[in-house]
C-alpha positions in Angstrom: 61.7 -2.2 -45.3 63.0 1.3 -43.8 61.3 2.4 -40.8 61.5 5.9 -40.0 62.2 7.7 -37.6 58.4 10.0 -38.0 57.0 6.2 -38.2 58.6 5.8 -35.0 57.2 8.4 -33.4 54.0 7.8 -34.9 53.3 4.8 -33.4 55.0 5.8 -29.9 52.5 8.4 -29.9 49.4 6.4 -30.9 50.4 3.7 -28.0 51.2 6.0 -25.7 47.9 7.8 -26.0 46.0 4.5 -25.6 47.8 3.2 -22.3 47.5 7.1 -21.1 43.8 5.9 -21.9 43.7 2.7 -20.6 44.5 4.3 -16.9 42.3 7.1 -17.1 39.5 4.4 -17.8 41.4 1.8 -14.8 41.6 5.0 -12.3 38.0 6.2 -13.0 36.5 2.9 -12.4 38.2 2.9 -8.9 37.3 6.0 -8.0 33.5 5.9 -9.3 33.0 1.6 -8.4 30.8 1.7 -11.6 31.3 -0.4 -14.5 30.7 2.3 -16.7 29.8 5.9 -17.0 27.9 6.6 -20.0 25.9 3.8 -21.7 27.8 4.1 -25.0 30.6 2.2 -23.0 28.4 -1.0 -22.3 25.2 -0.6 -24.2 24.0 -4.2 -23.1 25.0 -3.5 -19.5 23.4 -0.2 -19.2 19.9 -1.2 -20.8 20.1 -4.4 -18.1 20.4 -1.6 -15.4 18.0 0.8 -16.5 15.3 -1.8 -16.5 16.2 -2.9 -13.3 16.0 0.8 -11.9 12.8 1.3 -13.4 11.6 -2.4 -11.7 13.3 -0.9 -8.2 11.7 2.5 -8.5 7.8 1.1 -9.0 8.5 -1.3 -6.4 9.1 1.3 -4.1 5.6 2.6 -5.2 4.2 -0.3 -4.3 5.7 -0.7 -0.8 4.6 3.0 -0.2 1.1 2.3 -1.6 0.7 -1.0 0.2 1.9 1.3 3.6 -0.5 3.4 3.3 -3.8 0.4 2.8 -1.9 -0.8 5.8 -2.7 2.2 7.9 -5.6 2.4 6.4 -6.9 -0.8 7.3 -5.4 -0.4 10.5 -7.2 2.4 11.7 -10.8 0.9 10.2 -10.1 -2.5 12.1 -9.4 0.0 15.1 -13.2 1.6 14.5 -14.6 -1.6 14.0 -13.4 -2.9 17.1 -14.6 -0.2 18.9 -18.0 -0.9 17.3 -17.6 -4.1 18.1 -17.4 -4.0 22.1 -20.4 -0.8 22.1 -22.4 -3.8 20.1 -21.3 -6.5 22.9 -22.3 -4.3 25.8 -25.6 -3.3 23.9 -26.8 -6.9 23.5 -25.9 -7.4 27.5 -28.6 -4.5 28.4 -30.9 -5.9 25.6 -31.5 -8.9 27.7 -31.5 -7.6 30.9 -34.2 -5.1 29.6 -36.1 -8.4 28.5 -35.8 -10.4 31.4 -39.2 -10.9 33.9 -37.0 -8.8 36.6 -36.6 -5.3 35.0 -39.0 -2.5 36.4 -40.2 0.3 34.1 -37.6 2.6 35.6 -34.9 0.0 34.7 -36.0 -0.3 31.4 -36.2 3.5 30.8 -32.3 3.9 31.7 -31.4 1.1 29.5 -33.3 2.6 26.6 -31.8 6.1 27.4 -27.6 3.7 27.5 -29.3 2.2 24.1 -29.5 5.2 22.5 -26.3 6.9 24.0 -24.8 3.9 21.9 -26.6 4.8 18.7 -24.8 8.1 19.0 -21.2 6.1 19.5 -21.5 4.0 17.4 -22.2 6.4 14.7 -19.2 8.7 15.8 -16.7 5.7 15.1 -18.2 4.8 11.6 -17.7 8.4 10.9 -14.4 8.1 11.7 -11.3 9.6 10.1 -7.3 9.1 9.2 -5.9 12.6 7.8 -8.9 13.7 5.4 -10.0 10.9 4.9 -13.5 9.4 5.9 -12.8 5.1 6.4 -16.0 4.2 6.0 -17.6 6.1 3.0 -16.5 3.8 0.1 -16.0 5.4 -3.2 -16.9 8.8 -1.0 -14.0 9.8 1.5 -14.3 13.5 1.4 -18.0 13.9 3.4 -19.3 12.3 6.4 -20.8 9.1 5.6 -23.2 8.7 8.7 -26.1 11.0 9.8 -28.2 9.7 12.9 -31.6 11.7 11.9 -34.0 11.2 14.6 -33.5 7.8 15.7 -32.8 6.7 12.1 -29.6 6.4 10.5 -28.4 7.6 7.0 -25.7 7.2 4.7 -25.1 9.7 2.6 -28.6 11.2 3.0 -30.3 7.4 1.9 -32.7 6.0 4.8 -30.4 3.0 5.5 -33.2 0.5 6.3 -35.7 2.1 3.8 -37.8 -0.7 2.0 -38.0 1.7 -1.2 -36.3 -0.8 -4.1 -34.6 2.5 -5.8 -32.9 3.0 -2.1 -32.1 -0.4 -1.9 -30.3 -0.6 -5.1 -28.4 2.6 -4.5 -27.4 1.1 -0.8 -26.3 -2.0 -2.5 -24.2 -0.4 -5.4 -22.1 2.1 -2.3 -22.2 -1.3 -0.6 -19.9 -2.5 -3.3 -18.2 0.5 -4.2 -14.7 -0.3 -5.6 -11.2 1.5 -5.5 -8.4 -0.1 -7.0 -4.5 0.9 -5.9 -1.7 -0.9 -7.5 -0.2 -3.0 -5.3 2.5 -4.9 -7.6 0.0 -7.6 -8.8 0.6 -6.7 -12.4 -1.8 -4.7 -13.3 -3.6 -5.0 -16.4 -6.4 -3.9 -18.7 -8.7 -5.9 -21.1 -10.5 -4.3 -23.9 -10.2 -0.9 -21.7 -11.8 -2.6 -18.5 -9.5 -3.1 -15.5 -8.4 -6.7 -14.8 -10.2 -6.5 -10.6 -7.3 -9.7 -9.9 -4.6 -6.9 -11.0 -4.8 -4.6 -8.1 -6.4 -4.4 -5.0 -9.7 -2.8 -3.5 -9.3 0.0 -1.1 -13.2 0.5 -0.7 -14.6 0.2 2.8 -18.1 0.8 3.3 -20.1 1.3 6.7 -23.0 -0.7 5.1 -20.8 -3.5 5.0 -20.2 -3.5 8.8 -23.6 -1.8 10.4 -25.9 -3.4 7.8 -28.6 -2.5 6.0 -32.3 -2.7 4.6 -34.6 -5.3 6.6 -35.1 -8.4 6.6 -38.3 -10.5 8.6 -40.0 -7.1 8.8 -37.2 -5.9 11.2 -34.1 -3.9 10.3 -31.0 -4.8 9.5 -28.7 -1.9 10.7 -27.3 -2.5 14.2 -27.9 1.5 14.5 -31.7 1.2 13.7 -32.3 -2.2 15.7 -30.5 -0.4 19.0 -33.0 2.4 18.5 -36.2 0.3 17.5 -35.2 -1.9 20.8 -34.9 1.4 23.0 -38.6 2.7 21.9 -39.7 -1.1 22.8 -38.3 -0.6 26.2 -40.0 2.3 26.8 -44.0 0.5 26.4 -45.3 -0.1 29.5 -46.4 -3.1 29.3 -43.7 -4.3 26.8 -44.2 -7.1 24.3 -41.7 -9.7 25.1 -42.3 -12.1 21.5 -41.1 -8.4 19.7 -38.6 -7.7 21.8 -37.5 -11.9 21.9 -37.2 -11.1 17.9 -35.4 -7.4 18.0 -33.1 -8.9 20.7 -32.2 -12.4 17.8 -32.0 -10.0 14.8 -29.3 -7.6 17.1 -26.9 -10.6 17.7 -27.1 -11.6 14.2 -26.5 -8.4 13.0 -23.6 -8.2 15.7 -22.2 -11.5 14.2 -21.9 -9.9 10.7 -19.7 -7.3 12.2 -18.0 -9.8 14.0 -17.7 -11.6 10.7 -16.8 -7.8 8.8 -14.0 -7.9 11.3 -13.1 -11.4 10.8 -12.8 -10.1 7.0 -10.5 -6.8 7.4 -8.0 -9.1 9.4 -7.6 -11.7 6.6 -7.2 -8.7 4.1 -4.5 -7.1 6.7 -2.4 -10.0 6.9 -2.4 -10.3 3.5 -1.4 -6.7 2.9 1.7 -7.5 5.5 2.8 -10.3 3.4 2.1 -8.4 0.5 4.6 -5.3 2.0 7.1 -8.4 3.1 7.3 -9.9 -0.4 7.9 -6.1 -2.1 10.8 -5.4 0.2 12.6 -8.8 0.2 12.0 -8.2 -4.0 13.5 -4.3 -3.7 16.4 -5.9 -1.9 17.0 -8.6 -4.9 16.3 -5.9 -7.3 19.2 -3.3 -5.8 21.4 -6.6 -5.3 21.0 -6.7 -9.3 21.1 -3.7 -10.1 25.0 -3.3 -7.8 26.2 -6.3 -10.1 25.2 -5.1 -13.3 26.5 -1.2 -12.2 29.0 -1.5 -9.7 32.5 -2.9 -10.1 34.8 -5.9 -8.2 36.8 -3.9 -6.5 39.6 -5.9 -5.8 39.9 -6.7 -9.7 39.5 -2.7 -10.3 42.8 -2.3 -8.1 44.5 -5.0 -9.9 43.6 -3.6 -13.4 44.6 -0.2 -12.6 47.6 -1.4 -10.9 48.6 -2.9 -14.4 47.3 0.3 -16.5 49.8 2.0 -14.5 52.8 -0.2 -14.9 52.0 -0.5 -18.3 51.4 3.5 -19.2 55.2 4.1 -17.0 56.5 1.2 -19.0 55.7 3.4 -22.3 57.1 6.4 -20.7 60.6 4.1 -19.9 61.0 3.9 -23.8 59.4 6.7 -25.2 62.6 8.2 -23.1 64.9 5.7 -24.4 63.4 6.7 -28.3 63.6 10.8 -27.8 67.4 10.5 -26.0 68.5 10.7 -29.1 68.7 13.2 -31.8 70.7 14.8 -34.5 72.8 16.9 -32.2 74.0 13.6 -30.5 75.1 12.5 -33.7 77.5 15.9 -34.9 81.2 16.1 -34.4 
């Protein structure tokens, strides 16, 4: 079969185009470290990666969201705390007021430091981080604590009223909910929110002060320091009502003792929560480099051979147009 010269050519051409090719592609992926470019070049590759962005960029949601429950949490168990020791010095003057040994005048200045407390106690359930209220449940945007003359409110509701409609509406803010995904997986069934898929924000005062009554006597730690104080003040005081104010404050100081107790288990679990989300963000980018990112080493090597192999064509695509018809003429 004759082979011409044009056919020759041809083909030179065509090979030549592809090894001029092949190095572009070799010196790109050197220069870049990525496997490929555009996804057309490794369709399976690239819809690998782009799920594992997606699964790296909500993680990083997570991590942010779960930071800021942390501070948030953070700053209530700070409140609470502070709550806590006002409650622990407010039960010492309780039963020093009750004891056989306190004179009128002593009992008056306790009642007068019993109410003082009221007032600081209230100031740290009311308290704030940025805009927002910690203690007010569903209802961060308003202050969630009023001390009305002796007698504390929450949200404008009697907090130790004995009216049932109260009651229920205390209990419902009680158990407000607000759910922030976390990572858990959250899901929906029939349009309801699955409560294990995410977590609940929600903290509410009531939770931690009390409320309603219970034995005739209040439950709020707010209301009991107040009763207690105008107790005091009788001359002569009744020591059985006092005996019972002073056992229904430490049990209402061991709920917030046990409210506390409570925001530290859901803390640590938010820290391991944060722990597990970066150590998977870390996997995830580890992925996400193999899939993308090239060996570098063999990158070298192939481009190294592109190159020999593209000025290998150039060798005898000089040897092929040396020649010509002029060579051949006498």
């Amino acid at each position: 079969m004759r082979i011409t010269t044009t056919q020759v050519l041809r083909n030179y051409q065509t090979n030549l185009g592809k090894a001029r090719s092949e190095l572009s592609e070799a010196e790109n992926r050197v220069l870049t470290k990525r496997n490929f470019s555009k996804a057309s070049e490794d369709p399976a590759s690239a819809a690998t990666a782009y799920k594992l962005r997606k699964e790296y960029i909500e993680t990083g949601d997570h991590i942010e969201n779960v930071s800021s429950v942390i501070s948030q949490f953070d700053a209530v168990d700070s409140s609470t705390m502070e709550m806590g020791t006002i409650a622990k010095e407010a039960n010492a003057l309780i039963l020093q007021g009750i004891s056989d040994t306190s004179s009128v005048e002593q009992r008056t200045t306790i009642a007068t430091s019993l109410r003082q407390m009221q007032e600081s106690i209230v100031m740290s359930a009311n308290s704030k981080l940025g805009e927002t209220f910690l203690f007010g449940g569903q209802t961060t945007d308003s202050v969630p604590f009023k001390l009305v003359d002796g007698k504390l409110q929450y949200f404008g509701l009697d907090v130790s009223s004995t009216d049932a409609d109260v009651q229920a509406q205390l209990k419902d803010m009680a158990n407000a909910k607000i759910y922030v995904d976390l990572g858990f997986g959250l899901t929906f069934t029939g349009g309801n929110m699955d409560s294990n898929s995410a977590f609940n924000t929600a903290i509410s005062g009531l939770n931690a002060l009390g409320y309603g009554q219970s034995n005739g006597m209040d439950n709020n730690l707010v209301d009991l320091l107040g009763t207690v104080a105008d107790e005091l003040e009788k001359d002569p005081i009744d020591g059985d009502t006092l005996d019972a104010l002073s056992k229904q404050f430490s049990d209402s100081k061991s709920k917030l003792t046990d409210f506390l107790t409570a925001l530290g288990t859901k803390s640590n679990f938010l820290e391991s929560t944060k722990t597990r989300l970066e150590d998977n963000k870390i996997t995830l980018n580890e992925k996400i480099v193999a899939v993308e990112n090239v060996d570098l080493e063999a990158a070298i090597t192939d481009y190294a051979w592109a190159q020999f192999a593209y000025n290998a064509a150039l060798k005898v695509g000089n040897g092929i147009l040396s020649q010509s018809f002029i060579d051949f003429m006498n």
